[in-house]
C-alpha positions as CSV (number, residue, x, y, z in Angstrom):
1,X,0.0,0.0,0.0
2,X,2.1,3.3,-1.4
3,X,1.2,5.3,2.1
4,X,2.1,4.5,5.9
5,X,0.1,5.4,9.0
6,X,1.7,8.9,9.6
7,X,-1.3,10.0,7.5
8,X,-3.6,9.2,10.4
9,X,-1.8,11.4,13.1
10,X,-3.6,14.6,12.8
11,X,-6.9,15.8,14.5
12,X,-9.4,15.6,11.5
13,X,-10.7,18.8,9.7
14,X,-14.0,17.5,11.0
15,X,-16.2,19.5,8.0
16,X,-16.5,16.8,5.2
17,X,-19.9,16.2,3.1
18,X,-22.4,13.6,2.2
19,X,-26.0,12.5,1.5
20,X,-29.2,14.8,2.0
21,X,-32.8,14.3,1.4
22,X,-34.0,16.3,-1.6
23,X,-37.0,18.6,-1.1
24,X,-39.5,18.0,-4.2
25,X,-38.7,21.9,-4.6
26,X,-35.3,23.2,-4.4
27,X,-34.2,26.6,-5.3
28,X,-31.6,27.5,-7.2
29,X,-29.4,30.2,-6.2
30,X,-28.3,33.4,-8.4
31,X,-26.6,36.7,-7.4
32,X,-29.8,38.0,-7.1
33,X,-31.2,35.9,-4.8
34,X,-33.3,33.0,-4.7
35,X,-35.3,31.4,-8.0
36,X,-37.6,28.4,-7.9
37,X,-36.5,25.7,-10.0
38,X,-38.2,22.5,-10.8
39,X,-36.2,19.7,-12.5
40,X,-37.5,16.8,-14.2
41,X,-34.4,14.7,-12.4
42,X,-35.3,11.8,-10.3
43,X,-32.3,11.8,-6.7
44,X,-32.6,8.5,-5.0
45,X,-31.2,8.8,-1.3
46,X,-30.0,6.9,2.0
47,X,-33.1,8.8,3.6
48,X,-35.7,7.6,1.4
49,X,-35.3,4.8,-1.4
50,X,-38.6,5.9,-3.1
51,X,-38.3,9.9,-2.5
52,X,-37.9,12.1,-6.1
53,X,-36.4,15.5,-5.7
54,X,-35.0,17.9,-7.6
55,X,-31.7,19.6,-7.9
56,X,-29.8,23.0,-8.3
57,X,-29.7,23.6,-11.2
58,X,-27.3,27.4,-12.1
59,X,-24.0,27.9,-13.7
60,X,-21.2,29.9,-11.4
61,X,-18.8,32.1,-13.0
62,X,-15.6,30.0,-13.7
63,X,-12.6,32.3,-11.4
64,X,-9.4,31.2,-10.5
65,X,-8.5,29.8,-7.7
66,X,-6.7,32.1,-6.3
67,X,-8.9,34.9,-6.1
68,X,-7.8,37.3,-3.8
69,X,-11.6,37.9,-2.6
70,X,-12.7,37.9,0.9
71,X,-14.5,34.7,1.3
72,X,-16.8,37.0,3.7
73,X,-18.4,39.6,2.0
74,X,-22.2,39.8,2.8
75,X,-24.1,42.0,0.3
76,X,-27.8,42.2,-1.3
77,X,-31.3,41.8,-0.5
78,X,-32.0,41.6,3.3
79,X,-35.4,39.5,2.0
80,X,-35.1,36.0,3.7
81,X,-36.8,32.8,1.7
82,X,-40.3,32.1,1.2
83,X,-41.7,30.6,3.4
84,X,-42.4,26.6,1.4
85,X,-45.0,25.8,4.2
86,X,-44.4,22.3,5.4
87,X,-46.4,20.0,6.8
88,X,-45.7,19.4,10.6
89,X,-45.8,15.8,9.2
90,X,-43.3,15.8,7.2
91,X,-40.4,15.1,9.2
92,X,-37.9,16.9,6.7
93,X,-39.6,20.1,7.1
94,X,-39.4,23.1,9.7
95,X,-41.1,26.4,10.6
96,X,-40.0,29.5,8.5
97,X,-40.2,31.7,10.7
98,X,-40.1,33.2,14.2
99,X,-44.0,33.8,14.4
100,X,-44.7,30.4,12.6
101,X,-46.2,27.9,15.1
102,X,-47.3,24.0,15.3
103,X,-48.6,21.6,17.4
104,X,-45.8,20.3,19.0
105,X,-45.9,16.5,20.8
106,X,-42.4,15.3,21.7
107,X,-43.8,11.8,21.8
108,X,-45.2,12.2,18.3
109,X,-41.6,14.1,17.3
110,X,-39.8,10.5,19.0
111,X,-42.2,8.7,16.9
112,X,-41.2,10.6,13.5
113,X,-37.6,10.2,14.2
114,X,-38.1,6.4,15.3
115,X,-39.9,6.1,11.3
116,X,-37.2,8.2,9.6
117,X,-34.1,6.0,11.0
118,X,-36.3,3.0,9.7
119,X,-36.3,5.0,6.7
120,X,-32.6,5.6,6.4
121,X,-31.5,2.0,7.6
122,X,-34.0,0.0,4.5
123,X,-34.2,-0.4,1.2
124,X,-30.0,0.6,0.7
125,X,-30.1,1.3,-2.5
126,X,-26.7,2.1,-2.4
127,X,-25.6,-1.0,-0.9
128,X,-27.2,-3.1,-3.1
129,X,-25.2,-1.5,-5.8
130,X,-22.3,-3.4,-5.4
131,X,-24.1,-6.7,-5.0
132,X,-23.5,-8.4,-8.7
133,X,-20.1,-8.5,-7.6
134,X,-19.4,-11.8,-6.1
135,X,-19.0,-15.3,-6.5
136,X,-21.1,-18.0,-7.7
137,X,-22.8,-19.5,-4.6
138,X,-20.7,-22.1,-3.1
139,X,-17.4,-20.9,-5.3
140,X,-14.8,-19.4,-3.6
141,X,-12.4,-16.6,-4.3
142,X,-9.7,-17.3,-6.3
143,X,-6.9,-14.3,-5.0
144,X,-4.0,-15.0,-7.9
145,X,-7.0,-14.3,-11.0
146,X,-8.4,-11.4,-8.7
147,X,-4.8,-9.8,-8.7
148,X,-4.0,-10.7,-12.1
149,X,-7.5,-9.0,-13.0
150,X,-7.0,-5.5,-11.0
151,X,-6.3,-3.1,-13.8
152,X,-10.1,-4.1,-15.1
153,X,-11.5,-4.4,-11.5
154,X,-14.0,-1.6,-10.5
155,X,-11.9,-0.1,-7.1
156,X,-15.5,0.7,-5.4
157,X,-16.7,-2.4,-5.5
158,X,-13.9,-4.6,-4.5
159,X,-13.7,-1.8,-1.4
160,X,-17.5,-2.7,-0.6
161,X,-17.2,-6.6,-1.0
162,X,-14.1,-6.4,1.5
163,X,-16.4,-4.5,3.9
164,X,-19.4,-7.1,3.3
165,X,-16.8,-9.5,4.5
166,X,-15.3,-7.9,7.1
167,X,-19.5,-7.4,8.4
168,X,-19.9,-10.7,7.6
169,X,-16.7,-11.8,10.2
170,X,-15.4,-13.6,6.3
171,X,-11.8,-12.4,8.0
172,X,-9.8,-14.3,5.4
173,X,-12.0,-13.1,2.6
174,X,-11.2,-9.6,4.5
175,X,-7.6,-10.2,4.3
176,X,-7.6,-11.5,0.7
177,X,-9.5,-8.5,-0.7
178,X,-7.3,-6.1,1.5
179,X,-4.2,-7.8,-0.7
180,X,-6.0,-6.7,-3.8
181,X,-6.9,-3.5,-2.5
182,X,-2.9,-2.6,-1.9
183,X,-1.8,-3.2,-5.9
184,X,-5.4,-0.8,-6.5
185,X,-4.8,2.3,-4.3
186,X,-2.3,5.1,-4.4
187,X,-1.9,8.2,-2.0
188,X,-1.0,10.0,-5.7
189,X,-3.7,8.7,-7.6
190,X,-7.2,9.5,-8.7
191,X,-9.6,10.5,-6.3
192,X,-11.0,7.3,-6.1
193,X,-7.6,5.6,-5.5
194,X,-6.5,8.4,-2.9
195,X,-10.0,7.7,-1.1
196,X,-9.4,3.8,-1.3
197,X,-6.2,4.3,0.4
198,X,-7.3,5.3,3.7
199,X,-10.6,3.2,3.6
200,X,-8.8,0.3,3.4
201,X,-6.7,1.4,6.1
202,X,-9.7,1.6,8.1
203,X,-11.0,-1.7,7.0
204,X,-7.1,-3.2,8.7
205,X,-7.3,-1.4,11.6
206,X,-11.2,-2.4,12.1
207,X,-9.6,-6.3,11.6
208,X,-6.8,-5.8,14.3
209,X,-7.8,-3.5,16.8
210,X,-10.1,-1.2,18.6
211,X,-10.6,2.2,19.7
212,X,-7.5,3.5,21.7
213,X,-5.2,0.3,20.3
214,X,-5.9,2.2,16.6
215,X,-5.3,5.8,18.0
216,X,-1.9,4.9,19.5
217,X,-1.1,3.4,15.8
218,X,-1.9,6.0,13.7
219,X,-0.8,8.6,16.0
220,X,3.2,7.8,15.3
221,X,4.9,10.5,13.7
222,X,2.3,13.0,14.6
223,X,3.0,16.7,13.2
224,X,3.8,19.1,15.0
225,X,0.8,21.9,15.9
226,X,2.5,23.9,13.2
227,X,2.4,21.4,10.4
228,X,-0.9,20.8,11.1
229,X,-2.2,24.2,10.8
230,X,-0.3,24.4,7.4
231,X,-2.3,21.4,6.0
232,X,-5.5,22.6,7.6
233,X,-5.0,25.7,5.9
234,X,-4.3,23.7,2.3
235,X,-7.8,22.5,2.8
236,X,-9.1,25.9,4.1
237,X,-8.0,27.4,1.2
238,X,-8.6,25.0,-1.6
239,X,-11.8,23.6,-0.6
240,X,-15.0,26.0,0.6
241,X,-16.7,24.3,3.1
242,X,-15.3,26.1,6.0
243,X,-15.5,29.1,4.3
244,X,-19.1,28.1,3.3
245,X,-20.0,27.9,7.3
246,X,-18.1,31.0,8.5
247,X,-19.9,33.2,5.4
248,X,-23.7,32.0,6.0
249,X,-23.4,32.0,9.7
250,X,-22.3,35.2,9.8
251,X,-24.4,37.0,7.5
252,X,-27.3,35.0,9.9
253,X,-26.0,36.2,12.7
254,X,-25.3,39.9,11.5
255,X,-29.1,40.2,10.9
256,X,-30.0,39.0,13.9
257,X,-28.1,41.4,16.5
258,X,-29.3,44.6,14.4
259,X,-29.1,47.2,16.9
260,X,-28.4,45.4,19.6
261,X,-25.8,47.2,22.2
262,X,-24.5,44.2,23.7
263,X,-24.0,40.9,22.2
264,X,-22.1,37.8,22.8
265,X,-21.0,35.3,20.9
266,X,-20.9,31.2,21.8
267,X,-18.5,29.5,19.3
268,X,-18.1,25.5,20.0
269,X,-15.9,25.2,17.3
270,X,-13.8,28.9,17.8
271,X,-10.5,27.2,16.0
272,X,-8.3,30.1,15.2
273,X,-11.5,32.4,15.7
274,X,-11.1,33.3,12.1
275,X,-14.7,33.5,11.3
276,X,-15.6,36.8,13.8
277,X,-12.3,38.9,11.8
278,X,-15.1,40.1,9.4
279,X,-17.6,39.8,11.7
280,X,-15.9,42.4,14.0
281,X,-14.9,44.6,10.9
282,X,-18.3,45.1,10.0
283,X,-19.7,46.0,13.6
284,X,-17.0,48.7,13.3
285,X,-18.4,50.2,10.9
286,X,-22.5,50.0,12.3
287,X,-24.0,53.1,12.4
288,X,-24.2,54.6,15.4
289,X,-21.3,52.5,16.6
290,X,-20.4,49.1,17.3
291,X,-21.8,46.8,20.1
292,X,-20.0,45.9,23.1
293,X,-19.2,42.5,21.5
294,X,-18.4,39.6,24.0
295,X,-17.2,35.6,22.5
296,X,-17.0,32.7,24.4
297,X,-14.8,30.1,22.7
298,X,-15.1,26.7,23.5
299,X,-12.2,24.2,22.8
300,X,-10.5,21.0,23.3
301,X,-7.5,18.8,23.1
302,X,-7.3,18.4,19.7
303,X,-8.1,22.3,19.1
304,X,-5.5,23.2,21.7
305,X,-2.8,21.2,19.5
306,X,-3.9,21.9,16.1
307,X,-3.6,25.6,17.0
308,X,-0.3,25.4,19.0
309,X,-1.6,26.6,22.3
310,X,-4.7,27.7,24.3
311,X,-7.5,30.1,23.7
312,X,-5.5,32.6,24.9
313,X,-3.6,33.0,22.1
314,X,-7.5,33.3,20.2
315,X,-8.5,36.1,22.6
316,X,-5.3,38.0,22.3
317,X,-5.6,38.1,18.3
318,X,-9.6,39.3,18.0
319,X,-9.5,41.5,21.0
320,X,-6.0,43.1,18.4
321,X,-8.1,42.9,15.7
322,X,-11.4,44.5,17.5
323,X,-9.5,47.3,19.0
324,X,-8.0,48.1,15.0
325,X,-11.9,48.4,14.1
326,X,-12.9,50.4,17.2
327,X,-15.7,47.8,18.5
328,X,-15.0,46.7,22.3
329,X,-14.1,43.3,23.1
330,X,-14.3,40.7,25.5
331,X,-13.4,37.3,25.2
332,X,-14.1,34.0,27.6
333,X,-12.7,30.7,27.3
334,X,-14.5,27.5,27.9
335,X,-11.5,25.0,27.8
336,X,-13.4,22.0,27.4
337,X,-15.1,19.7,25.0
338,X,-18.6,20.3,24.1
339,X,-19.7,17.2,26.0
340,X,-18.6,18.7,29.1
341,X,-20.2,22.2,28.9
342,X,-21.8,23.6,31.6
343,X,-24.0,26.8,31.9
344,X,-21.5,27.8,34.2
345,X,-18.7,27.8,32.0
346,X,-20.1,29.7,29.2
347,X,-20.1,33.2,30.7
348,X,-23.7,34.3,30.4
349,X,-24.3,37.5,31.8
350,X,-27.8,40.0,31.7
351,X,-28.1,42.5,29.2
352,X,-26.6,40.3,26.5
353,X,-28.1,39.4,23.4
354,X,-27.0,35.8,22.6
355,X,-26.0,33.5,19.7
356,X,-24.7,30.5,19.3
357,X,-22.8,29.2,16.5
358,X,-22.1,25.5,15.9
359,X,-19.8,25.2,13.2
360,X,-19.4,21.2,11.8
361,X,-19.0,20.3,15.6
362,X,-22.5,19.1,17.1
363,X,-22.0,15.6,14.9
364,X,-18.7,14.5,17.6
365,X,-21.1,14.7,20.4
366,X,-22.7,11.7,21.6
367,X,-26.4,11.1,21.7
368,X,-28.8,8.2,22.5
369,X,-27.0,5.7,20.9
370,X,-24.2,5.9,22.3
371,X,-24.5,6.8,26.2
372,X,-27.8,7.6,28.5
373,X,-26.3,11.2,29.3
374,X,-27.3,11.7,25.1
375,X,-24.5,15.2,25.2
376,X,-26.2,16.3,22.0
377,X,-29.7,16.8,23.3
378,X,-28.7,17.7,26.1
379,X,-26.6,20.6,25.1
380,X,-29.1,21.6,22.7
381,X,-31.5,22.1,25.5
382,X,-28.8,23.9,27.3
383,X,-28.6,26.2,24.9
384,X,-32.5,26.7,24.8
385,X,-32.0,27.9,28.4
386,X,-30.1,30.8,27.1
387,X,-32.9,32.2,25.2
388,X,-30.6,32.8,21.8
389,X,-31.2,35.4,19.8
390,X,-30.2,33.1,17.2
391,X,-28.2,29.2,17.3
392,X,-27.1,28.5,13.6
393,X,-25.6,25.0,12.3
394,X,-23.3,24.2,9.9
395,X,-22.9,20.1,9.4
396,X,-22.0,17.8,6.6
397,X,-25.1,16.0,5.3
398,X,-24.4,12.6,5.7
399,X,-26.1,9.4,7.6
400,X,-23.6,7.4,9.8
401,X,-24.7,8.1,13.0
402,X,-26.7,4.8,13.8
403,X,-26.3,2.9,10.2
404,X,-25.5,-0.8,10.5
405,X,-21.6,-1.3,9.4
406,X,-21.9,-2.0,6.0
407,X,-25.0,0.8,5.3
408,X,-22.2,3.3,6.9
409,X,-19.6,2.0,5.0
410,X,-21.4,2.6,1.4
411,X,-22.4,6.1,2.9
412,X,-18.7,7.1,3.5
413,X,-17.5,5.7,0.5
414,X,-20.0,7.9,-1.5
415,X,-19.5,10.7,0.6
416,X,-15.8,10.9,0.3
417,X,-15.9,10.3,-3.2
418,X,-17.6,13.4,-4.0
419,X,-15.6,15.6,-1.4
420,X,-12.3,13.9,-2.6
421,X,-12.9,14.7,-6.7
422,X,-13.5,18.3,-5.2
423,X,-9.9,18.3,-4.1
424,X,-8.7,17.1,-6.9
425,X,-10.4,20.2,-8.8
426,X,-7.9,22.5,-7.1
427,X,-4.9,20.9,-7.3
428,X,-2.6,18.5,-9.4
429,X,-2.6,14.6,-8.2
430,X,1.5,15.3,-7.6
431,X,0.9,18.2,-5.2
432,X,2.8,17.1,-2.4
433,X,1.1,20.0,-0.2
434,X,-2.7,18.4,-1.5
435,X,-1.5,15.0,-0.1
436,X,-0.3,15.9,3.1
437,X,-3.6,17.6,3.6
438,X,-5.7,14.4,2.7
439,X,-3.2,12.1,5.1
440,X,-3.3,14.7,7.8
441,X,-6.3,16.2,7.9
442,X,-9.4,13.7,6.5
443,X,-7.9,10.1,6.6
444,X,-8.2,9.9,10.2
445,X,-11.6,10.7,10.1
446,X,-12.5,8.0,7.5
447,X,-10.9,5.7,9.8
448,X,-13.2,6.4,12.7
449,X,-16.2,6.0,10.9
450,X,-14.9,2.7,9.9
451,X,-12.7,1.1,12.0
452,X,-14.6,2.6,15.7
453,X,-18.0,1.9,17.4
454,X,-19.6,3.1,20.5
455,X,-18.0,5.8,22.4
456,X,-14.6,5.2,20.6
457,X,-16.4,6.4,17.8
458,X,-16.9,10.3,17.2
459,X,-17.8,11.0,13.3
460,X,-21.5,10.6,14.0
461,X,-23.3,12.6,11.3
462,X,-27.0,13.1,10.9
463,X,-28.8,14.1,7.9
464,X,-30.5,17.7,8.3
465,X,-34.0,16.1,8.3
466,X,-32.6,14.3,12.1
467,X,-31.2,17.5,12.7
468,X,-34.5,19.1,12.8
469,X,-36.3,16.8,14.9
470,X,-34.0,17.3,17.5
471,X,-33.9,20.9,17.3
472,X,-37.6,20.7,17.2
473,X,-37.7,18.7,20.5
474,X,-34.9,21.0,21.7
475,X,-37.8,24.1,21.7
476,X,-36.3,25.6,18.6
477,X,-38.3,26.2,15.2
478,X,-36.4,27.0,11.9
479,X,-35.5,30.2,10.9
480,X,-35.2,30.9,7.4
481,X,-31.5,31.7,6.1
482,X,-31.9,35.3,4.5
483,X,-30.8,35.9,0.5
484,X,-28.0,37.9,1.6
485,X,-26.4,35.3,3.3
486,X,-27.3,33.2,0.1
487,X,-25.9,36.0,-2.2
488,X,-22.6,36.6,-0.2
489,X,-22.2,32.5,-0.3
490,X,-22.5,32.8,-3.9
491,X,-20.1,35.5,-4.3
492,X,-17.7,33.5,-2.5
493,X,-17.6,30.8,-5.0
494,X,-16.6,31.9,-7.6
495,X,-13.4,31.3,-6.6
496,X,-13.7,27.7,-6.9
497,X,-14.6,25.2,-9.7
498,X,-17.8,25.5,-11.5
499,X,-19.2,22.6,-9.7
500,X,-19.5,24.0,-6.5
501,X,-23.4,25.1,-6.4
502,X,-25.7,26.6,-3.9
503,X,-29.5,25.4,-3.5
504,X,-32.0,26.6,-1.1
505,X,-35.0,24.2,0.4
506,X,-37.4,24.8,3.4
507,X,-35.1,27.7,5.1
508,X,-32.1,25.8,5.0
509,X,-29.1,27.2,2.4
510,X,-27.4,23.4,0.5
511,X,-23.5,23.6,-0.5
512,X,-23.3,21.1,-3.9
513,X,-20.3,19.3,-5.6
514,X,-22.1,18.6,-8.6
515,X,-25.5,16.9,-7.8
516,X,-24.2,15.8,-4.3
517,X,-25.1,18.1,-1.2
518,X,-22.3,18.6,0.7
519,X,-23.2,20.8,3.3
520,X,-25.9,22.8,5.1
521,X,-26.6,25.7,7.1
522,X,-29.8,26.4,9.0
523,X,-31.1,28.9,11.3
524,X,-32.7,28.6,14.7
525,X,-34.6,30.3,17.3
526,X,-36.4,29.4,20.3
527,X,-40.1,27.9,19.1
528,X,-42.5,30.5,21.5
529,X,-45.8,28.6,20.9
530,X,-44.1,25.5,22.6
531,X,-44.5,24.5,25.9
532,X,-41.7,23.6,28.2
């Protein structure tokens, strides 16, 4: 296998892209705003085998790469989506607005969600792909032909039939396929090949080990903090799905503290705090002055290392940066992960309006499935509590929360596959910088989905349609992402390839690579016709 397991050592980018549920009306997306667009395609997903949807459908303007534009630069309309009017029964949908209201049952809101995992978990279409590829019944594998044959053998589906055996405990079929898979993968290769490379990796480590036994093998020859941050910044700049979160949320949460004096902040994913530099630059320039504006930044670890030290060093930067722009500053740390927040650490004081931004980070917490104590509803709640002026989430659309092995397996190959060929849009398949970011910065993830389970497993995404529901039965109702933030998410796109497209459906705002959703953002305020 041309790659070694230094490529696991890094703390994941944590922001990769997968499989959404396809409202029967999307909206396609152009500078000025939002246009309905109904397309005679059929888009078959994990969420519903029999759902038909429709897709984006608009042509960016082709700019280089390197644009030297400001990924955040919010502009047009202040006009928010129309409202599509769901049905409280449809489990996909959520209230528009602020004033909207619906009967709200949490045990009718469990049932939904109890019918929509039984949705994503039958009829895999996806699986069932891959199943003409096999052996006459009762014959064997014969390893020397399948070798001899691996120029002509499809790389996806000799990947899938080495996860059917590996789910099927087949662990010398495992182990023969896994020989294949090394003369078929290549760190340098196509996307496909680059993708193969670390799922096979997580198919060997899934074979010999568990949980911390595979995290003290792939964390030799870890990077330094430094390194790290370099090929997280590769990524950050080629690819725009951070860049996609920091933009929408912002715009979101700019319209939302409109004259408000005082106003803090609750980032659980603050990183370098990069997202509030044009957030902070703009309040400067508010008429009638800037807010007092107040961040809590919560952190972990993994954060701490990536970054080379503690949310100090994030304070000292944006309070430099906020005193440059004239707005005052104050910034509070919540050195912790997100499972072990308390009110008490999150600095709440009166006289504050509050938002809460969850960038690509409420997927690592852990909910029923995994312990009693269910951290993501419960911090959801939590936050309720707070009475936001505004929560907004950014998350992958993917389903591998509570899929069955080989379901989740499928799901992250198709996932990957799209979010890979993105990278290889941006840069050439020798770019030494481009591979170093893939080993460091996304292999490690793949390998938790696929080599962990239970708690030792943290890549738990949820499709936004699950994401809903539990906001729902959190006390929150949707708040429709405004055109501005649409147009300013546009804008910054066209620094990338062509096949990056936007796509608006039921208040949410849909990040494509091609005809695969990637990403979403949505908008959230507490629900006042619910009862608590």
């Amino acid at each position: 296998m041309q790659t070694s397991q230094k490529h696991h050592s890094a703390a994941g980018l944590h922001m990769l892209y997968p499989q959404v549920y396809c409202s029967p009306q999307f909206q396609a997306i152009d500078k000025n705003g939002f246009s309905d667009i109904q397309s005679k395609e059929n888009f078959f997903t994990l969420e519903s085998s029999t759902a038909s949807g429709s897709l984006p459908s608009y042509d960016s303007p082709s700019v280089s790469i390197t644009s030297g534009r400001s990924p955040f630069s919010p502009q047009g309309s202040q006009s928010c989506i129309s409202d599509l009017h769901p049905s409280p029964e449809n489990v996909y949908g959520s209230p528009l607005s602020g004033a909207s209201s619906f009967a709200y049952d949490e045990a009718d809101v469990k049932s939904k969600i109890r019918e929509l995992e039984v949705s994503l978990l039958s009829g895999d279409t996806k699986v069932e792909e891959f199943s003409g590829f096999s052996p006459a019944a009762g014959k064997s594998w014969n390893w020397d032909e399948l070798l001899a044959l691996t120029p002509q053998l499809d790389l996806k589906e000799v990947l899938v039939e080495a996860a059917r055996a590996v789910a099927d405990g087949d662990f010398a079929t495992a182990y023969g396929f896994l020989d294949v898979l090394e003369q078929m993968v290549s760190v340098s290769g196509s996307p496909i090949q680059r993708l193969g490379t670390y799922m096979a990796e997580g198919l060997r480590a899934r074979l010999e080990g568990s949980g911390s036994n595979i995290y003290r093998a792939l964390k030799c020859n870890e990077p330094t903090g430094r390194e790290l941050m370099s090929y997280m910044g590769v990524l950050y700049e080629i690819c725009p799905y951070w860049k996609f979160a920091y933009t929408t949320a912002n715009t979101a949460i700019l319209e939302a503290i409109a004259g408000e004096t005082r106003v803090h902040i609750i980032d659980f994913q603050i990183a370098q705090g990069s997202q509030y530099l044009f957030l902070i630059q703009e309040l400067g320039k508010r008429p009638g002055g800037p807010p007092l504006l107040r961040v809590t930044g919560v952190d972990d670890s993994q954060s701490t290392y990536a970054r080379g030290g503690g949310l100090s060093l994030v304070g000292e930067r944006l309070a430099k940066f906020a005193e440059s722009c004239g707005v005052p500053f104050e910034f509070h740390d919540a050195v912790m992960s997100g499972c072990k927040v308390q009110r008490e650490h999150l600095g709440v004081e009166p006289g504050f309006a509050v938002v809460v931004n969850f960038p690509y980070v409420l997927h690592h917490m852990p909910d029923e499935s995994v312990s009693v104590e269910n951290h993501r509803d419960r911090l959801l709640h939590l936050i309720k509590s707070l009475s936001p002026r505004l929560v907004t989430l950014v998350e992958q659309e993917s389903n591998t929360n509570t899929s069955p092995f080989l379901s989740r397996f499928v799901e992250t190959l198709d996932y990957y596959t799209a979010m890979f060929e993105s990278i290889d849009a941006a840069r050439p398949r020798d770019d030494k910088q481009r591979i170093s970011a893939e080993q460091h910065c996304v292999a490690r993830d793949i390998v938790n989905m696929i080599a962990c389970e239970e708690s030792e497993r943290v890549e738990r995404h949820e499709v936004l349609g699950k994401w809903r529901v539990r906001m729902m039965m959190a006390g929150f109702a949707g708040w429709p992402i405004c055109t501005s933030a649409a147009f300013a998410a546009s804008e910054m796109l066209k620094g990338y390839d062509k096949n990056y497209k936007l796509g608006g459906s039921e208040g949410a705002l849909y990040l494509f690579w091609k005809r695969r959703p990637m990403a979403t953002c949505s908008a959230w305020k507490p629900n006042p016709n619910q009862i608590e």
